[in-house]
C-alpha positions, 0 to 999 in steps of 0.5 A: 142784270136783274137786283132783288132788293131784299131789305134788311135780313138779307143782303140784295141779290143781284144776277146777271143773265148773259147770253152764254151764262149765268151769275149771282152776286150774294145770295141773302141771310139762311132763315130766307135761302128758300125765297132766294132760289125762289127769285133766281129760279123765276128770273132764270126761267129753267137756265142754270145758275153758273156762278155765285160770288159772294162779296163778303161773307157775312150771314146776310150775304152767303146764307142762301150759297148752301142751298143754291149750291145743292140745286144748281152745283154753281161755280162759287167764289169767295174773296181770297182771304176768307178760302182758308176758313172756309175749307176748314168751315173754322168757326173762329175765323169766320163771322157767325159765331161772333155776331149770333148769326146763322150760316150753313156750311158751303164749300168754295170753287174759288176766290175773288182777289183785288185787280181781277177781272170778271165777265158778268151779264156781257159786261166786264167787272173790276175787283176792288178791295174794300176794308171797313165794315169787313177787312175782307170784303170786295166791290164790284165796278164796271167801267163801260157802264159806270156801275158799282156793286158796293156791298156794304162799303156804300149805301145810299145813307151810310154804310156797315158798321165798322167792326174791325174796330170793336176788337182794336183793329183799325176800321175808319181809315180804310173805310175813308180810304174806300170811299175816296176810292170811289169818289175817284171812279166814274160812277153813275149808278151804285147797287148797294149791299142793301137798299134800292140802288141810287144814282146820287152817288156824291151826295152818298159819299159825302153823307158817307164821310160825315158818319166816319167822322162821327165814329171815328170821333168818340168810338163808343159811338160805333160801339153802340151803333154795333149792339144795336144793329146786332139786336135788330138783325137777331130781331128781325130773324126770331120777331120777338126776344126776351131781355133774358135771351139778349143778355145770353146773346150779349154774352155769347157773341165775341163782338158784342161783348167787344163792343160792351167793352168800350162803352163800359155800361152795366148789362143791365143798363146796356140792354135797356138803353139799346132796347129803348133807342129800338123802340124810339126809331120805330123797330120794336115794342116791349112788353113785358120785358121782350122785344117785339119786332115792328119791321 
């Protein structure tokens, strides 16, 4: 099992090389599809990628399945809830257009469902549930070697932002309920969505549970959390953007405007408060009233 740490634009990749096949559990954002099928290419060194599983179906974590898809004609599986939107590619459905983020059609062989059982790299994995950041979204756990592919349910600090809640669906509960899941696994190593993979997997959790209690205490809080995140992933793909282009962007995404809601700001305000909480924690520069990307 090989983990490409990819940062914050993409999702890591993880691939397993059996000795009968082959696999890759998500595949990073569009804009970096090209340097995913780079790293798979090398690490498989003239094997065919079999099977590409995707634990959820954000833009960071299938943007690179199109284009595997037409090297390699891989096996691919989603999780089970998302088959329909994708078949049809309904656009209401899926993500992309609801958060500003670039997705290329793919098609799906398959799904992933809660109690499967997977046979990846010799090693057998458990399917796990795994609403919160997504409602959709799956883990991955392997109970010989105690590892845990937690997408981004768990990250070494935090985990996703939780965005059922932007739009009055419930989010924090099932985001606590998953990491009680976890907390009640063996778990010795944990491979998250993003980040290096960790081995302080209690220390994780109860950072985990600590930020849920925070959103979930003032929900403006997650909100704001959210337009933040959403500006700094659309920053990090174009590297600078204009307070114009953020206000069109604000207004074209369904969960922005969702999240505008609840903190009930002027745009105006809304985007220079945001722009500024970028610029403190290092992320940009503004001149000139554009954002300039420092990651």
């Amino acid at each position: 099992m090989r983990v490409f740490e990819r940062g914050w634009l993409s999702s890591n990749n993880i691939l397993f090389l059996g000795r009968d096949d082959t696999a890759l559990v998500d595949s990073g954002y569009l804009s970096h599809a090209q340097q995913t099928l780079a790293l798979v290419q090398h690490a498989l060194q003239g094997r065919p990628l079999d099977l590409l599983i995707n634990t959820h179906l954000h833009s960071d974590h299938c943007g690179g399945n199109a284009l595997l898809q037409r090297h390699y004609a891989c096996r691919t599986l989603v999780p089970v809830q998302e088959a329909s939107a994708v078949a049809d590619w309904d656009e209401d459905r899926l993500p992309y257009a609801s958060t500003g983020q670039q997705c290329e059609r793919f098609r799906h062989d398959g799904c992933i469902a809660h109690g499967d059982v997977l046979r990846l790299g010799d090693l057998t994995w458990e399917v796990l549930s795994a609403p919160g950041h997504d409602p959709h979204s799956m883990i991955l756990y392997c109970p010989g070697q105690a590892l845990l592919i937690s997408a981004d349910a768990l990250w070494e600090n935090g985990f996703g932002v939780i965005f059922p809640e932007l739009e009055g669906e419930s989010g924090f509960a099932e985001q606590a309920a998953i990491l009680q899941t976890i907390r009640e696994l063996d778990v010795r190593l944990v491979i998250p969505g993003h980040g290096a993979p960790f081995t302080d997997v209690q220390g994780a959790l109860a950072r985990a549970q600590s930020r849920v209690d925070f959103l979930a205490a003032d929900t403006r809080r997650n909100a704001r959390n959210a337009i933040k995140v959403l500006l700094a992933f659309l920053l990090l793909e174009q590297r600078a953007i204009s307070f114009d282009a953020v206000r069109q962007q604000l207004r074209q995404s369904r969960l922005m405007q969702a999240a505008a809601r609840q903190l009930d700001l002027p745009e105006h305000d809304l985007i220079e408060q945001i722009a500024a909480e970028l610029v403190r924690a290092g992320a940009a520069r503004l001149e000139s009233g554009v954002l300039i990307s420092q990651r």
